[in-house]
C-alpha positions in Angstrom: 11.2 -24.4 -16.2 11.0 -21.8 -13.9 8.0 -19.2 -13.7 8.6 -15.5 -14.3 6.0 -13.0 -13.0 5.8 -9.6 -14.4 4.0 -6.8 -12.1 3.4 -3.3 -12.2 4.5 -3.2 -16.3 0.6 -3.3 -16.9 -1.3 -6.3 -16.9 0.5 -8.6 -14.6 1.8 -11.9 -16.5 3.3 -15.2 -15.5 5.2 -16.9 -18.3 8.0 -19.9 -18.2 11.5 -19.2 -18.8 14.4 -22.0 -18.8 16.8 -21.6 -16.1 19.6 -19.5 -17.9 17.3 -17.3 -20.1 17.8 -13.4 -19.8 15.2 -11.7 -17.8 15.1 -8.7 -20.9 14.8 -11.8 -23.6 11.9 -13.0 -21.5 10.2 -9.9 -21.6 10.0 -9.0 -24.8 9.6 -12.7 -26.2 6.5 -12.3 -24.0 5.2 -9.2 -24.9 6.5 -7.3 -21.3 7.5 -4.2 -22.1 10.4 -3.4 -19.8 13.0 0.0 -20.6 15.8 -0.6 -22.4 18.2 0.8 -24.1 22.0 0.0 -24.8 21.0 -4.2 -23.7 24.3 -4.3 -23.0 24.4 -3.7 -18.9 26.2 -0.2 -19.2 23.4 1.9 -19.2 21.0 0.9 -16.7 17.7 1.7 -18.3 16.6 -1.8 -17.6 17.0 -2.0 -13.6 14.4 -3.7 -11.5 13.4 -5.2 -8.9 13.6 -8.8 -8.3 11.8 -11.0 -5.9 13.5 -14.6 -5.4 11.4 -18.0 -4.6 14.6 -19.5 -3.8 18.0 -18.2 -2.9 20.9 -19.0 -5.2 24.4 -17.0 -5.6 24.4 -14.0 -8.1 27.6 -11.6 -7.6 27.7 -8.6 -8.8 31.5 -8.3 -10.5 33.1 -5.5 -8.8 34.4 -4.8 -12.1 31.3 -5.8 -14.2 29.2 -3.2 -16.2 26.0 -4.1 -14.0 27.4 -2.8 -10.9 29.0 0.4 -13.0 25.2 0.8 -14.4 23.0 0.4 -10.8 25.4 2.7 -8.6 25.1 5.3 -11.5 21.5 4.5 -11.2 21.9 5.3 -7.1 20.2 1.8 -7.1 23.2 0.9 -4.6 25.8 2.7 -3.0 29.3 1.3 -4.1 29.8 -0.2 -0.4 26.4 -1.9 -0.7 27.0 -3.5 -3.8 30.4 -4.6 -2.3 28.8 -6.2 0.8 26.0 -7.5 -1.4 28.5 -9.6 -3.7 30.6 -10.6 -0.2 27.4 -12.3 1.1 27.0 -14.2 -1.9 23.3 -13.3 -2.3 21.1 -12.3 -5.3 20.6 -8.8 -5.1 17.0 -7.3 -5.1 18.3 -4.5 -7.7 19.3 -5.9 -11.2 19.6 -4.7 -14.4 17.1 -7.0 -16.8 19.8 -7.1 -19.2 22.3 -9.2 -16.9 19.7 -11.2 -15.4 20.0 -14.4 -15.2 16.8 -16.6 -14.5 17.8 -19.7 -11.5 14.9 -19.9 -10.0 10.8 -18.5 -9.9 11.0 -15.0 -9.6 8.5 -11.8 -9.1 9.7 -8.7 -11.2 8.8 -5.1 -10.2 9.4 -1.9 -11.9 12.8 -0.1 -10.3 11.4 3.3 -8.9 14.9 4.6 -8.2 
C-alpha cells in the first residue's frame, strides 16, 4: 500500500491507495474534493501537482490526451513535456485523472 497525502484541498489527509489506483478514484473514495470534469484526461480540470517519495518512470504519450490537456493548461510547454517523457521521469504536473499511484506521493493543488 502506498500512502497518498492530500494538501492545500482543505484539511490535509493521508489515506492508502494500492499501487495502480487512480489518483481522482482516491480522492473522491476519500472524501478529497479535487476538480474534475470530463475524467477522461482531455480536459484538464484535474491537473496537479505531484510530489514523489520514490522515483519510477511515468511518460507522458506524445500522443496521449494528458499531454494534449496540460500544454492546453500552459502546465508545460510542448518541448518540456517532450524532454520530460525522454528523461523517463514522473512529471511534477499531472492530470489526477491519468494518475497512476507507484509509489507515496504528496498532492498539491495545480495553480497554473
Amino acid at each position: 500500500m502506498n500512502k497518498v497525502t492530500f494538501k492545500g484541498f482543505g484539511e490535509e489527509k493521508t489515506v492508502t491507495a494500492a499501487t495502480g489506483d487512480i489518483l481522482l478514484r482516491v480522492a473522491y473514495a476519500n472524501e478529497v474534493k479535487l476538480p474534475k470534469d470530463c475524467e477522461d484526461g482531455e480536459c484538464g480540470s484535474c491537473a496537479v501537482m505531484v510530489e514523489y517519495a520514490a522515483q519510477y518512470t511515468e511518460y507522458l504519450d506524445a500522443q496521449g490526451k494528458e499531454l494534449t490537456a496540460l500544454v492546453g493548461k500552459a502546465a508545460y510547454t510542448t518541448q518540456q513535456a517532450k524532454d520530460i517523457e525522454q528523461a523517463g521521469v514522473a512529471p511534477k504536473i499531472r492530470l489526477a485523472c491519468q494518475c497512476v499511484i507507484r509509489s507515496d506521493i504528496i498532492v498539491h493543488p495545480f495553480m497554473g
